[in-house]
Steps between C-alpha positions, in 0.01 A plus 500: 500500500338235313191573228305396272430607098252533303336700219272469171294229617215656357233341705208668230575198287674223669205547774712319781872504622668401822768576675656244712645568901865551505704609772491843389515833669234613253355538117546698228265547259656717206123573276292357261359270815167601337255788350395858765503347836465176496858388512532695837175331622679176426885585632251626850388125478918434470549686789270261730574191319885514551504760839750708325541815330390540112643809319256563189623713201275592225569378148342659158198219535371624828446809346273336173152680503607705812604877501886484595448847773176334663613135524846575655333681732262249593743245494670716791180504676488149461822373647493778798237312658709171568798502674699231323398632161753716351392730180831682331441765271820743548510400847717276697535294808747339707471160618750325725742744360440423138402820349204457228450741236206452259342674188313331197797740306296480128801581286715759302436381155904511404618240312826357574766734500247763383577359145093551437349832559317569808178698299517227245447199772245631736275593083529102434410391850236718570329316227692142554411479872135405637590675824442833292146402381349372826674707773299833603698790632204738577290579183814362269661181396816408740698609184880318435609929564326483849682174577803669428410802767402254766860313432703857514328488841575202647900470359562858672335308791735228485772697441447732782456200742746272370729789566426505876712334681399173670651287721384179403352318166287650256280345299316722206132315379373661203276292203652650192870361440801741603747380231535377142695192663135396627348473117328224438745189395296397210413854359811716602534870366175592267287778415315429810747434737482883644124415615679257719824548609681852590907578474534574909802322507628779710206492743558099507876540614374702795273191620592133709197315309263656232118299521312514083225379347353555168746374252332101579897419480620369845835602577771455818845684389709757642589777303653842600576361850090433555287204521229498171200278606201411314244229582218522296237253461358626152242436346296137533701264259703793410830292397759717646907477446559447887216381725343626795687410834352455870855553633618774819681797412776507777647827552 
């Protein structure tokens, strides 16, 4: 199995990116491609550019002046009419026997070690984070304490899959970062860090390669016996500490 990453490429202000044709088995797109559905509209125009699969996760920015229960759901709707489009949301899918498991994940607002309290963290981001102001969860504001429901959701997902036995490679694709060891190089632990990152170390162990986004800090390491990979384009002249890559993931 051969693929390809990418994620945060935020199309709404770079306006144009491209992906070149590698002998890959297919692409992953791990969110923030670009705001409500536009990023899938473009990864559909992957899918008939490059005659290969595109897996599509949703990041925090596809959600921006959207209401999180309606646009998942049309995002669903969206994806189920193309074959070769792949929308994850809890779900998963097996491909050459590469199990795929993919959530956006959000976070649970611990910081490491639990040294900073849980109540105290999701108070400060609530008001830190822009998700909170412009995300719509019915008649309220996607709040930093719904975040934190949706993420109690999709880790017992994980956990219950990951706990399935498979008998080949899996591969977990979520846009929020699984681990403190994916912080961003430049920034490491802050007061913010738990909007980013959460401490599923033990979740991590459980996985052959965990796909990220979000932190705009590429990474390639193994830690806990799993592949960590990030390849995030950022934002348009964002200087980042390690740069995007057009490069095959080779399982």
């Amino acid at each position: 199995m051969k693929f390809q990453l990418y994620s945060d490429i935020h199309i709404e202000t770079r306006g144009y990116f491209s992906i070149p044709k590698l002998d890959s088995d297919l692409i992953v797109l791990a969110g923030d491609i670009d705001i409500g559905l536009e990023g899938l509209i473009w990864a559909q125009e992957l899918t008939w550019l490059h005659k290969k699969p595109v897996i599509y996760i949703a990041g925090n920015h596809e959600y921006y002046r959207h209401d999180f229960v309606k646009l998942t759901q049309q995002m669903r709707d969206y994806a189920a009419q193309y074959d070769q489009l792949i929308f994850l949301e809890k779900d998963e899918v097996i491909i050459n026997d590469v199990r795929f498991l993919g959530t956006t994940l959000w976070t649970n607002y611990l910081h490491e070690l639990g040294i900073i309290e849980r109540d105290k963290n999701i108070l400060i981001l609530d008001d830190a984070l822009y998700d909170h102001k412009v995300i719509r969860h019915g008649n309220e504001s996607f709040s930093a304490l719904k975040a934190y429901e949706e993420h109690l959701v999709s880790e017992r997902w994980l956990r219950e899959r990951l706990m399935e036995p498979f008998d080949g490679k899996t591969v977990v694709i979520t846009h929020h970062a699984p681990s403190f060891q994916c912080n961003h190089i430049d920034f490491g632990m802050n007061l913010y860090s738990p909007g980013f990152a959460s401490n599923l170390d033990v979740l991590v162990a459980m996985a052959d390669v965990w796909c990220y986004g979000h932190t705009h800090s590429n990474l390639d390491a193994t830690f806990a016996g799993c592949r960590l990979l990030s390849n995030q384009a950022g934002y348009k002249n964002e200087k980042k500490p390690v740069p995007l890559e057009h490069k095959l993931i080779i399982l």
